[in-house]
KEKE-3310 file (N, C-alpha, C; in steps of 0.2 Angstrom, whole numbers, plus 5000, padded with zeros to 4 digits):
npx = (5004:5002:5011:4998:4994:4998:4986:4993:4988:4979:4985:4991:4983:4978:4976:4979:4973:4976:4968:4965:4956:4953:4959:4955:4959:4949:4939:4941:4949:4958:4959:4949:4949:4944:4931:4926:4921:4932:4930:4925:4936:4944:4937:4940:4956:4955:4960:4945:4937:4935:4921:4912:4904:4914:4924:4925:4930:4943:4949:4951:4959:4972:4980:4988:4988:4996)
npy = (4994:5012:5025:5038:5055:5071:5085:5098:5111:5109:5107:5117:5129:5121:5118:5107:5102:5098:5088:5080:5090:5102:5118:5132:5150:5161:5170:5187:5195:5204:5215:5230:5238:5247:5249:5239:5237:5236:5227:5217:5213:5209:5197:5191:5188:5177:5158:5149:5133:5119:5114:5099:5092:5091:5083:5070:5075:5081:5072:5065:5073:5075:5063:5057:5065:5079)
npz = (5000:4994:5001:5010:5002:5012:5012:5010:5011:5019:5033:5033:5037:5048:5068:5078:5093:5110:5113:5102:5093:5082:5076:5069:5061:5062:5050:5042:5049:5042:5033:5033:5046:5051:5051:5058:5075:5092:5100:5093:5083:5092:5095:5083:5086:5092:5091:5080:5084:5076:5065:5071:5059:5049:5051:5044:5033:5037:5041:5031:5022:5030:5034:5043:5055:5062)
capx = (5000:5009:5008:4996:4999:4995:4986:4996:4982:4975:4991:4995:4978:4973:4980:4977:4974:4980:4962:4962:4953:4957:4956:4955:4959:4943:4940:4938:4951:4965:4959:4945:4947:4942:4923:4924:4924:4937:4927:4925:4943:4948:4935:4944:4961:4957:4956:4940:4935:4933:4914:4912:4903:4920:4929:4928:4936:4950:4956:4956:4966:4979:4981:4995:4988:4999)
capy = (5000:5016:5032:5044:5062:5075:5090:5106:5120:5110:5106:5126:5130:5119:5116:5100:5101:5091:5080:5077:5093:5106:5123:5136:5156:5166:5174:5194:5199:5205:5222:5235:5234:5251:5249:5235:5238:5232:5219:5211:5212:5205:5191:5189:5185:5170:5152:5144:5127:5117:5109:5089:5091:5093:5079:5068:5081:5081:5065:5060:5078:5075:5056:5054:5071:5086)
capz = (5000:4995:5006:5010:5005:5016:5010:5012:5011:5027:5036:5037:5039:5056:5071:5083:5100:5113:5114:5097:5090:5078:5078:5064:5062:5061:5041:5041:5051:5038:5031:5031:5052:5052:5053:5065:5085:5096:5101:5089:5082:5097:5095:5078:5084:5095:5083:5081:5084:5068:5068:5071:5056:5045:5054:5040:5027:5040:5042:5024:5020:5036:5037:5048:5059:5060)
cpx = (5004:5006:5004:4997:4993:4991:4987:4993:4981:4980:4991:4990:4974:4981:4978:4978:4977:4977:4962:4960:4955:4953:4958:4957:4952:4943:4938:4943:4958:4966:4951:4941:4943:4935:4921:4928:4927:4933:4928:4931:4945:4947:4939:4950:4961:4954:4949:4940:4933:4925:4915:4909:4909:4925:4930:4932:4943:4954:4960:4961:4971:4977:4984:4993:4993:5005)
cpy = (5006:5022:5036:5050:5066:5080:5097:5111:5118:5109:5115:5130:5128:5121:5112:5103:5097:5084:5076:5083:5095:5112:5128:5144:5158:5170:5182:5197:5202:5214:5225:5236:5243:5254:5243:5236:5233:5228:5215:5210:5207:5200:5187:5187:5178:5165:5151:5139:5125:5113:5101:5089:5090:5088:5074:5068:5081:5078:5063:5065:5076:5068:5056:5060:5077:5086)
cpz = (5000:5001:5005:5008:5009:5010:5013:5015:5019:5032:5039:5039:5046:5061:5076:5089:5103:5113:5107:5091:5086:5076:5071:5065:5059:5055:5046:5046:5049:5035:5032:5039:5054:5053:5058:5073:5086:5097:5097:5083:5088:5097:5090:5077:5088:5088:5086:5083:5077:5069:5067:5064:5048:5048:5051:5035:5031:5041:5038:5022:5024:5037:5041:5053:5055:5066)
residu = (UNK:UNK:UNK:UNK:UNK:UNK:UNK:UNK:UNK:UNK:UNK:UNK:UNK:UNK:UNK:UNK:UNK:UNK:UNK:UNK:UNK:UNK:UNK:UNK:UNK:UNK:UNK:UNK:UNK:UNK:UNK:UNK:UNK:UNK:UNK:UNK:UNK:UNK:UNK:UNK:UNK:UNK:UNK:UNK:UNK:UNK:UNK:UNK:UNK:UNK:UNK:UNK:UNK:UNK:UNK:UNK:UNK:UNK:UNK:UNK:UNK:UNK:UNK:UNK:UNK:UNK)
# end
């Protein structure tokens, strides 16, 4: 059986927690920050949580994890 590959995009895209999970950067917060409040930039810098429902798409892009 040859090897898996990894796929790159998602690779530099996640990041695995320690349980298992995997966590994302939040879209919108690159340019035009000047109509959005502090607040909610600041929500913007922490990662997300990736949904359970995408947890298929992630195993087969990262086989071997991260």
């Amino acid at each position: 059986m040859p090897k898996l590959k990894t796929r790159k995009c998602a690779a530099k895209r996640l990041k695995e927690t320690g349980t298992g999970k995997f966590r994302h950067h939040k879209a919108g917060a690159r340019h035009l920050k000047s109509s959005k409040n502090a607040k909610r930039k600041m929500n913007l810098r922490q990662d997300a949580p990736v949904s359970s429902a995408e947890k298929n798409r992630i195993k087969s892009a990262l086989p071997y994890g991260l």
